[in-house]
C-alpha positions as CSV (number, residue, x, y, z in Angstrom):
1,X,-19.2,-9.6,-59.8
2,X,-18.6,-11.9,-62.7
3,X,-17.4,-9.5,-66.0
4,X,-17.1,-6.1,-66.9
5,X,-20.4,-4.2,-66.0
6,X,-22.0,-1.2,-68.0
7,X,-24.6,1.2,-66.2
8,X,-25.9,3.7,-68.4
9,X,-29.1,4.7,-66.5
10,X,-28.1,8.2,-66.1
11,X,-28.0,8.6,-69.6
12,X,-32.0,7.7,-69.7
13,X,-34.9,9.5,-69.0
14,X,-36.4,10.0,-66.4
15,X,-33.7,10.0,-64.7
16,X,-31.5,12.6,-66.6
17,X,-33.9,15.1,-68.4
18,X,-33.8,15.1,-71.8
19,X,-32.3,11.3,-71.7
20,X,-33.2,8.6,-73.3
21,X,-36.4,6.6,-73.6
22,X,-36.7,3.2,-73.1
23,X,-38.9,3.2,-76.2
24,X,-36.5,4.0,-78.2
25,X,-34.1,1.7,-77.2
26,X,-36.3,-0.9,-78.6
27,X,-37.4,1.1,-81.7
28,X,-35.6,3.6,-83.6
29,X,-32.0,3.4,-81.9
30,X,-32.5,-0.4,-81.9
31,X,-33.0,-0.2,-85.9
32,X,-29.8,2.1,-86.4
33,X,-27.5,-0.3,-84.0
34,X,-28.7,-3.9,-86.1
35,X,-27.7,-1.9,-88.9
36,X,-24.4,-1.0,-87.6
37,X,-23.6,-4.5,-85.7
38,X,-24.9,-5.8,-89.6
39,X,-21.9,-3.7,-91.5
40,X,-19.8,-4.5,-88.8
41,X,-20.4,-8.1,-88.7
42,X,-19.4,-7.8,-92.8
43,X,-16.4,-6.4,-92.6
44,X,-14.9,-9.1,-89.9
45,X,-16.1,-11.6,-92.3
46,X,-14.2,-9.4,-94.9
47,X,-11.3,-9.9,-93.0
48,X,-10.5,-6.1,-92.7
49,X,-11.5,-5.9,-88.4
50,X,-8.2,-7.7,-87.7
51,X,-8.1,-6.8,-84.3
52,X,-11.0,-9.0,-83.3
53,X,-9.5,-11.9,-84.8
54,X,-6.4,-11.1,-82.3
55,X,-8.1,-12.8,-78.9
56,X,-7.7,-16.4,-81.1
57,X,-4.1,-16.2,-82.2
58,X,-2.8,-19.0,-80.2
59,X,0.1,-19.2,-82.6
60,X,1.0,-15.9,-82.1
61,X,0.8,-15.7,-78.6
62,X,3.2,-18.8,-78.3
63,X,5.5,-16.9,-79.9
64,X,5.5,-13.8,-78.4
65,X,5.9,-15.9,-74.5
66,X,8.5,-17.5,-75.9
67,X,10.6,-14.8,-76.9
68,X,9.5,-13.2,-72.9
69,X,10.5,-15.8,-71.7
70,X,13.9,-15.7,-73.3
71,X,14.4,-11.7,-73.1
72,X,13.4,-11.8,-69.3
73,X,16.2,-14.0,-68.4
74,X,18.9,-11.4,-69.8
75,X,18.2,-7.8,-69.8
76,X,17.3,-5.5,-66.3
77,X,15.3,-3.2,-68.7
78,X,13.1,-3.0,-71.5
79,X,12.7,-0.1,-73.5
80,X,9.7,0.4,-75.7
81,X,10.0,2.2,-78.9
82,X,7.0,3.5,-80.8
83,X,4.3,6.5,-80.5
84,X,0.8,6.4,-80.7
85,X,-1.2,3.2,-80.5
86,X,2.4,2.1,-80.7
87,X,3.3,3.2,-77.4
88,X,-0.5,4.3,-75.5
89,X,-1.4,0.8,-75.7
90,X,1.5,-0.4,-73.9
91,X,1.7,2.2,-71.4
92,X,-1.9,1.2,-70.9
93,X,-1.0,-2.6,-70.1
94,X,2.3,-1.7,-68.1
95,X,0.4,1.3,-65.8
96,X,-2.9,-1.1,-65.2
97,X,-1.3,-4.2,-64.7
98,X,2.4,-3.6,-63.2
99,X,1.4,-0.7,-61.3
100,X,2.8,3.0,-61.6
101,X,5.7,1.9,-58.8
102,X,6.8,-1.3,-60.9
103,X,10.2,0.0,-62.0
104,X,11.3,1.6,-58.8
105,X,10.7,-1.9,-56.4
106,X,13.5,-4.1,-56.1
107,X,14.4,-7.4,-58.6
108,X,13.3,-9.5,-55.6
109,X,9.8,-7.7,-55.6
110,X,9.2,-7.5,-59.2
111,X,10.7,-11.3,-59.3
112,X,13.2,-10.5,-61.5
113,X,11.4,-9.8,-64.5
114,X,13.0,-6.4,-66.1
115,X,11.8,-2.6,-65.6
116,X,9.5,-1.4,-68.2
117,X,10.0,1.8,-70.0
118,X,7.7,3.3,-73.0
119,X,9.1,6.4,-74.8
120,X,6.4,7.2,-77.2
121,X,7.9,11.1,-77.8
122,X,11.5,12.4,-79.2
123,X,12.3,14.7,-76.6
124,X,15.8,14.9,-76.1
125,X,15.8,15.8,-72.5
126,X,13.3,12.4,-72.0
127,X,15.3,10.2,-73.7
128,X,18.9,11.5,-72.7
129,X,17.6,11.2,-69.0
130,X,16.3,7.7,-69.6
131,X,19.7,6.0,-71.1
132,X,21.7,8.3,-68.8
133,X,20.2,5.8,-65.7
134,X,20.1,2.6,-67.9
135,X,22.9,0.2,-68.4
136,X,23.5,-1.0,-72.4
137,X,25.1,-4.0,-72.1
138,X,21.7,-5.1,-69.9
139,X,18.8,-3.2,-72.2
140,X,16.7,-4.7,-74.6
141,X,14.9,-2.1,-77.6
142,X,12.0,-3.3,-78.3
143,X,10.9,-0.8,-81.9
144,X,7.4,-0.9,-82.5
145,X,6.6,0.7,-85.9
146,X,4.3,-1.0,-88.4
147,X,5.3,0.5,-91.6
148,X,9.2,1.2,-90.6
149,X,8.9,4.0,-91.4
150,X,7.2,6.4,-88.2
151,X,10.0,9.1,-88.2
152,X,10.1,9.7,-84.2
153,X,10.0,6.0,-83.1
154,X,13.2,5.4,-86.9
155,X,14.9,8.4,-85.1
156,X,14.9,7.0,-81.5
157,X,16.0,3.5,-83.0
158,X,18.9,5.6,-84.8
159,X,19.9,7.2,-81.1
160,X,19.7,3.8,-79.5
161,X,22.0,1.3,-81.8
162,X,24.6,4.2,-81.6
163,X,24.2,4.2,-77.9
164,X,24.3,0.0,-77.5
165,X,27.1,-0.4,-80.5
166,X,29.4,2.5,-78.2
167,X,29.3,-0.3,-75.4
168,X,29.2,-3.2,-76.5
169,X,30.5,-5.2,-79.5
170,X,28.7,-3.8,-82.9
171,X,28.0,-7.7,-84.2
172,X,26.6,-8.4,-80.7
173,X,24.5,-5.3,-80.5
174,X,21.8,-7.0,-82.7
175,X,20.8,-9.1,-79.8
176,X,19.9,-5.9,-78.1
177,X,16.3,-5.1,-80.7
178,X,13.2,-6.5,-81.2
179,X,11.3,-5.8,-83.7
180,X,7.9,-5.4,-84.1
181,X,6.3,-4.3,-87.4
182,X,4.8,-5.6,-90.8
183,X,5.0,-9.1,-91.4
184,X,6.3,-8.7,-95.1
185,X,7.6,-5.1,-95.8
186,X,9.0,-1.9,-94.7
187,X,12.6,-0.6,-93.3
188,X,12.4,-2.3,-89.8
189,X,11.6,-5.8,-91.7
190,X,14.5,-4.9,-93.9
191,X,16.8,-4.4,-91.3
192,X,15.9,-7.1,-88.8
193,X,16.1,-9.7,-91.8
194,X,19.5,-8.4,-93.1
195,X,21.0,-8.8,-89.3
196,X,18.8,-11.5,-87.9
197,X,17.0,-9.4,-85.5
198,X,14.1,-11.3,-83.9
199,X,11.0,-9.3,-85.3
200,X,7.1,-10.2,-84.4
201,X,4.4,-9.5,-86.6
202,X,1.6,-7.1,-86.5
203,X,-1.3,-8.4,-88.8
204,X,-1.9,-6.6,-91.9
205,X,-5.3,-5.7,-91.1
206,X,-4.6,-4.1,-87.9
207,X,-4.0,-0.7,-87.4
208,X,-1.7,0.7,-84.7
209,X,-4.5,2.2,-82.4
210,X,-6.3,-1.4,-82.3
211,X,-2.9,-2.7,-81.7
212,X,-3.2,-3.2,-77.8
213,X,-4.0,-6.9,-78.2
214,X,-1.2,-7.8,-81.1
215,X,2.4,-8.4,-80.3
216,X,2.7,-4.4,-79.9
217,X,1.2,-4.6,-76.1
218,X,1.6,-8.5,-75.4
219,X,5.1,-8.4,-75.9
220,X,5.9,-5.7,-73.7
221,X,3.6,-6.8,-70.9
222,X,4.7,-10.9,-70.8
223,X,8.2,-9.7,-70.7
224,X,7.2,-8.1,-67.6
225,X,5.5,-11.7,-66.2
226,X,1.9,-10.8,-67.5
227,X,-0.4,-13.5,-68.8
228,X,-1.5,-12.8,-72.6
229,X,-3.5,-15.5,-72.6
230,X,-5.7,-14.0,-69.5
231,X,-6.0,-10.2,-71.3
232,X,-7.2,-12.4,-74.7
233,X,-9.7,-14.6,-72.7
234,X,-11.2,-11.5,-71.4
235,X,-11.3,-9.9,-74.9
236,X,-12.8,-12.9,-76.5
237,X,-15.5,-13.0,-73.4
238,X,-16.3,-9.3,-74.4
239,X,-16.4,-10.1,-78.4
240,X,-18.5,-13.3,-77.9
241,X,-20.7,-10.8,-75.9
242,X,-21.2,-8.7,-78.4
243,X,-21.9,-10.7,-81.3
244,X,-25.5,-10.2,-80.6
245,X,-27.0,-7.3,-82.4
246,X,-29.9,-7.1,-79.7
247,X,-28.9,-3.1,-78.6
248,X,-30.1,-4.1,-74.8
249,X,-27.8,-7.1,-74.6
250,X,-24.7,-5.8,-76.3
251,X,-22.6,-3.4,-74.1
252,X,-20.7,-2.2,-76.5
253,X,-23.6,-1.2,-78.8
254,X,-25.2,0.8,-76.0
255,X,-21.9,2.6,-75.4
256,X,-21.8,3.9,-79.2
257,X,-25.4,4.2,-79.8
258,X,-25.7,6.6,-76.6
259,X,-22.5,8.3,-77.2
260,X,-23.5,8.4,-81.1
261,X,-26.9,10.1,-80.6
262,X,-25.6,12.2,-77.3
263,X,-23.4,14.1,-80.0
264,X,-25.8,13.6,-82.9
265,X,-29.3,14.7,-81.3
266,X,-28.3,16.6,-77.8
267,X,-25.4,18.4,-79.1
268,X,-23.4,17.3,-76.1
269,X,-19.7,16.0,-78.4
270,X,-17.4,16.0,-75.7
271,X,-16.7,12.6,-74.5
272,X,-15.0,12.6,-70.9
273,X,-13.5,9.2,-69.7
274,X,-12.8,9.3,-66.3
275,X,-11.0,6.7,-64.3
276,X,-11.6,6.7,-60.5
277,X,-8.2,4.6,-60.3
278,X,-4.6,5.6,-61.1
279,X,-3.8,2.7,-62.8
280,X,-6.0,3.2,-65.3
281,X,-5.4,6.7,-66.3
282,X,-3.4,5.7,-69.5
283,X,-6.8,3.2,-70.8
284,X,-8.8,6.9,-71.1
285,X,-5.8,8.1,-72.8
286,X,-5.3,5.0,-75.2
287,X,-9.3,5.9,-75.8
288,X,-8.8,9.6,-76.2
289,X,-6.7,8.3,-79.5
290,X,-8.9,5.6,-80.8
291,X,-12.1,7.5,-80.3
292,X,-10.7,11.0,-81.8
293,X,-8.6,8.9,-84.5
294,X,-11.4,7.1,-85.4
295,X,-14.2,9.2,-86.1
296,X,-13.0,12.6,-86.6
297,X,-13.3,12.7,-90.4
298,X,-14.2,15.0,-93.0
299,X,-15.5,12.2,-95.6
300,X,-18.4,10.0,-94.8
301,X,-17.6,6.4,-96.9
302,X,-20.2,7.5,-99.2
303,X,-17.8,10.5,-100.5
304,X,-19.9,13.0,-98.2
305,X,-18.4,16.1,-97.1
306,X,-19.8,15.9,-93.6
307,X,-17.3,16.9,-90.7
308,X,-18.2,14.0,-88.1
309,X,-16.5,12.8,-84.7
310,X,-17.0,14.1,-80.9
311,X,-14.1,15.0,-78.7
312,X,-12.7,12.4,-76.3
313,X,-11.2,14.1,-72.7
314,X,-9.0,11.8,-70.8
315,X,-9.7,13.0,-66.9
316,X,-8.9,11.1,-63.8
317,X,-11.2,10.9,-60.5
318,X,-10.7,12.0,-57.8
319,X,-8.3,14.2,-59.1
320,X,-10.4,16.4,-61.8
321,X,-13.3,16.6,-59.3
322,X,-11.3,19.5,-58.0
323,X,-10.1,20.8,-62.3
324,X,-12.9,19.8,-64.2
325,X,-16.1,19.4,-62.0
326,X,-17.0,22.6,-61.9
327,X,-17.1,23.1,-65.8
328,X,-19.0,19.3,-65.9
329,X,-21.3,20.7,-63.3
330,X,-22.2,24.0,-64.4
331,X,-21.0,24.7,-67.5
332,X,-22.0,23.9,-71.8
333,X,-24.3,21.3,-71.9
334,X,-22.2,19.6,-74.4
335,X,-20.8,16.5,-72.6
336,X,-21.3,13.3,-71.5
337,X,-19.1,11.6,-68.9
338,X,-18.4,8.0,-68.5
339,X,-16.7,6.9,-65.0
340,X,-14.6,4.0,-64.9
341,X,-14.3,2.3,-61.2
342,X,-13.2,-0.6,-59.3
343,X,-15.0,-3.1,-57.6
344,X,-11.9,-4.7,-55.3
345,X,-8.6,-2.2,-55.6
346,X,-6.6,-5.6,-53.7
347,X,-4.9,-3.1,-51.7
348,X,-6.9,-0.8,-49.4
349,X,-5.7,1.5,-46.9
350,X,-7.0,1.8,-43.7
351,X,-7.8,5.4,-42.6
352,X,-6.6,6.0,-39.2
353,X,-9.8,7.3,-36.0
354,X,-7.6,10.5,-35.0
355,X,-8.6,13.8,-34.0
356,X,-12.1,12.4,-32.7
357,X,-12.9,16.2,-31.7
358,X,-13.2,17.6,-35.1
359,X,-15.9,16.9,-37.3
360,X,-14.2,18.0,-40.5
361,X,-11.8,14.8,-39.8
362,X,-13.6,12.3,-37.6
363,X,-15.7,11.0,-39.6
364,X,-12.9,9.8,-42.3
365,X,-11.6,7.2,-39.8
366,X,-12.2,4.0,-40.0
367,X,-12.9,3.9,-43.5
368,X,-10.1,3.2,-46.6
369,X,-8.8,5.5,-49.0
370,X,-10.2,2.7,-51.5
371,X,-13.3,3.4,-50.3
372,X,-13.3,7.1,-50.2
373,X,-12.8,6.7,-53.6
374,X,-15.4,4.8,-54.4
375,X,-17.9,6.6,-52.8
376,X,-16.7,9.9,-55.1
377,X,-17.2,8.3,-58.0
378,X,-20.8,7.5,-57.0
379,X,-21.3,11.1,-55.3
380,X,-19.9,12.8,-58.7
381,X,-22.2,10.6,-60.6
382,X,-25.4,11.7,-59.0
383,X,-24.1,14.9,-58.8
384,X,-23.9,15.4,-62.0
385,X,-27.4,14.0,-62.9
386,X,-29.4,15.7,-60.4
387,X,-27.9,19.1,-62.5
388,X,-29.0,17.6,-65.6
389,X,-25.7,16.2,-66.9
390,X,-25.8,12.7,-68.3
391,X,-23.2,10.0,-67.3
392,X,-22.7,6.5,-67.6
393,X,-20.2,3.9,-65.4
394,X,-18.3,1.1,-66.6
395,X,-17.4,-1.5,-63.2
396,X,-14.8,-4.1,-63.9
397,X,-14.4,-6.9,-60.9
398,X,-10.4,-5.9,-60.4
399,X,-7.3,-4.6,-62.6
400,X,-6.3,-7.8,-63.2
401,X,-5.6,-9.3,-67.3
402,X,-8.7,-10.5,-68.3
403,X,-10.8,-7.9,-66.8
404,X,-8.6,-5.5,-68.7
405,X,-8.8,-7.4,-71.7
406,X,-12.8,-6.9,-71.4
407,X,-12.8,-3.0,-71.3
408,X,-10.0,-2.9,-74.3
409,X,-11.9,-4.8,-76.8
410,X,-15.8,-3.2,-75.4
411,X,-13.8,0.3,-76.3
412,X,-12.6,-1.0,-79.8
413,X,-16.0,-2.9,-80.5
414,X,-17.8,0.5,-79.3
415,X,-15.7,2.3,-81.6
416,X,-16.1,0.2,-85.2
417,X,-20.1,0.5,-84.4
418,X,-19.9,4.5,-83.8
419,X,-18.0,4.5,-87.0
420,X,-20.6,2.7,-88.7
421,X,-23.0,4.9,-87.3
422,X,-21.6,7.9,-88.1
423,X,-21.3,6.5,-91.9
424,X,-17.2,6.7,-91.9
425,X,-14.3,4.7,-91.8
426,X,-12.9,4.1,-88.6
427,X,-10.0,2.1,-89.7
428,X,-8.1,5.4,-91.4
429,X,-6.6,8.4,-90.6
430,X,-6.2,10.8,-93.6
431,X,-6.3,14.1,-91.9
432,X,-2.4,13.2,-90.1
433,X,-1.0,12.4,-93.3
434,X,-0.4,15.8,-94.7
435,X,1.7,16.5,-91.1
436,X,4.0,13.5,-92.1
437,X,4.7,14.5,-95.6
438,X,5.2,18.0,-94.9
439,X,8.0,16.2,-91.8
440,X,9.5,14.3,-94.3
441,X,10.1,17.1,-96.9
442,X,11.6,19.4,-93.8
443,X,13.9,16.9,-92.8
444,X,14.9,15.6,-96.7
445,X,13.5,12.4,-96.8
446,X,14.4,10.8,-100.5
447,X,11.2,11.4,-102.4
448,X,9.0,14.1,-100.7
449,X,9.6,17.4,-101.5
450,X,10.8,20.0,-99.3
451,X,7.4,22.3,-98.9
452,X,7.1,26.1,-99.7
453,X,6.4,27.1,-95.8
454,X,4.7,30.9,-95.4
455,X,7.2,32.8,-93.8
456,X,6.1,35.0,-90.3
457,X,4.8,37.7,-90.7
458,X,6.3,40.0,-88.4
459,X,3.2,42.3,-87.7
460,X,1.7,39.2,-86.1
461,X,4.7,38.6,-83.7
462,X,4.6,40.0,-80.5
């Protein structure tokens, strides 16, 4: 199979009752996608969709292999810094690309490039346990914060140069961060151009959950020996793809359009993403972010008070076929399911012919676990149509860079036309600001002010 493929005949009729017409595919729903694909195609022309000008950065990309190259040769561990797109889109690249067992081989197996770690949450018995097993004088903090400012990624940064400068000289400590944040401004640029910290850029016009493909997740993944260049070759393939604004050609315009009027017109908002491969758990939760992020908002960008946005589920198959399937099967009408699988897993598993006498296991041999799986993802999918409950599959080749790079930028592309077709802004995020102010004030930050909090009340505390 050449390229990431997209079924989405169980999400049409007749096939799934109450699905989608082929008519309207060419009428109606193609009328509302050339619209959106038109406002979309403005704003890269604005300059304002930075991230699909990310697969093209040569210059950028250079630099970022060269400083891999350099950190790879002198540190046994990387530690990522950041939260949200941050640290999900790195996570995403590490899990699918170096494998969940990557920083338990040996140096000889992972040819000496250094273990990965991402710590994307400030809790103090995650982080204590991580540096309690890493060595300072051999660890490299890479700090991913845009604005310099994201308090849990500043605090962790805090924690860390106190735990490098305790083991090592405080003038060499500096070699010890990378920085990663705003090309021109903020505390993080302060700092590393006070002390001469090496610092990549993240574009101005990129926010952090359509980060992935910016120096926030190339870094991390070609100091681990991955190719940038493949996971931008296979975004670019996927953005030249869909510069058509022909619905039926461009896969990411059916994946909006459906999910858009699934919410919209069959009151089914509940988005479930659901991976039949381990590796590629942390992609549904890196979409979880930029789906919710993205479109839950209260103000359409004509100033409407309209609350918009369906609710992404991050699932993983086989696994929730025995949480979730029951409630998918049987229970609201209010979601659609898309299955993510894998033509060639490059590592199959024979099953064993044992036990030839019983039926409940005799049957299994002979076959591969990768197989097994593969067939559940295609008996869950008819499953659920034959009870009524649309579902769509995305197929990529192999987990390999550039097929990732094809489902990352489908999922961003699918996600600037839903936002254009819900009539808001997908770039912003105005409903998590009030949370950070509020932070700020608690913890005296210079500037915010310390908020009046209701106190308990105790009739309400059991």
């Amino acid at each position: 199979m050449d390229g990431l493929k997209f079924d989405f005949c169980n999400l049409m009729e007749p096939r799934v009752e109450g699905g989608v017409s082929a008519h309207r595919l060419g009428a109606d729903l193609a009328d509302r996608f050339r619209a959106a694909h038109a406002s979309v195609e403005a704003s890269r022309q604005a300059g304002s969709l930075g991230f699909l000008d990310l697969p093209y950065a040569a210059e950028t990309v250079d630099r970022v292999v060269a400083l891999a190259d350099g950190f790879a040769q002198w540190f046994e561990d990387v530690v990522v810094l950041g939260i949200g797109g941050s640290g999900l889109g790195a996570t995403a690249l590490k899990e699918a690309l170096l494998g969940p067992a990557w920083n338990a081989w040996s140096d000889e197996r992972r040819d000496h490039f250094p273990r990965l770690h991402v710590v994307d949450n400030p809790d103090p018995h995650t982080f204590r346990a991580l540096l309690d097993r890493l060595d300072p004088a051999r660890t490299l903090f890479n700090v991913v914060s845009k604005s310099g400012a994201t308090a849990e990624t500043m605090a962790q940064y805090l924690v860390a140069r106190e735990w490098v400068e305790s083991a090592v000289d405080a003038h060499k400590a500096r070699g010890h961060f990378l920085f990663t944040t705003d090309p021109s401004r903020g505390a993080l640029r302060q700092i590393g151009e006070a002390e001469e910290i090496p610092m990549l850029p993240v574009p101005e016009n990129v926010g952090g959950r359509f980060s992935v493909l910016s120096p926030v997740g190339l870094l991390p993944a070609a100091v681990c020996g991955i190719d940038p260049r493949e996971l931008l070759a296979g975004a670019a393939a996927m953005d030249d793809r869909c510069r058509t604004d022909e619905l039926t050609r461009n896969p990411a315009g059916i994946f909006a359009t459906l999910l858009h009027q699934a919410d919209t017109e069959q009151a089914r908002p509940i988005h479930v993403m659901m991976p039949y491969a381990d590796r590629l758990r942390p992609v549904a939760l890196w979409f979880q972010q930029l789906w919710a992020e993205s479109l839950g908002k209260a103000v359409t960008l004509e100033g409407e008070s309209r609350l918009t946005g369906p609710t992404p589920v991050a699932a993983l198959g086989a696994t929730d076929q025995h949480s979730l399937l029951q409630l998918l099967m049987e229970g609201p009408q209010d979601k659609v399911v898309v299955f993510v699988r894998v033509d060639d897993v490059e590592a199959e598993v024979r099953i064993p012919e044992r036990h030839p006498g019983i039926g409940a296991l005799a049957y299994l041999g002979g076959h591969t676990l990768g197989h097994l799986l593969d067939v559940e993802c295609f008996a869950t999918a008819e499953a659920l149509r034959r009870a009524g409950r649309p579902n769509a599959t995305v197929t990529l080749a192999r987990v390999g860079a550039r097929e990732l790079g094809e489902l990352l930028m489908l999922l961003q592309l699918a996600t600037v036309y839903a936002g254009a077709l819900y009539g808001v802004d997908p770039l912003d995020q105005p409903g998590v600001e009030l949370g950070k102010q509020l932070t700020y004030g608690l913890l005296g930050r210079d500037g915010a002010e310390r908020p009046d909090m209701l106190e308990p009340d105790e009739a309400w505390i059991l």
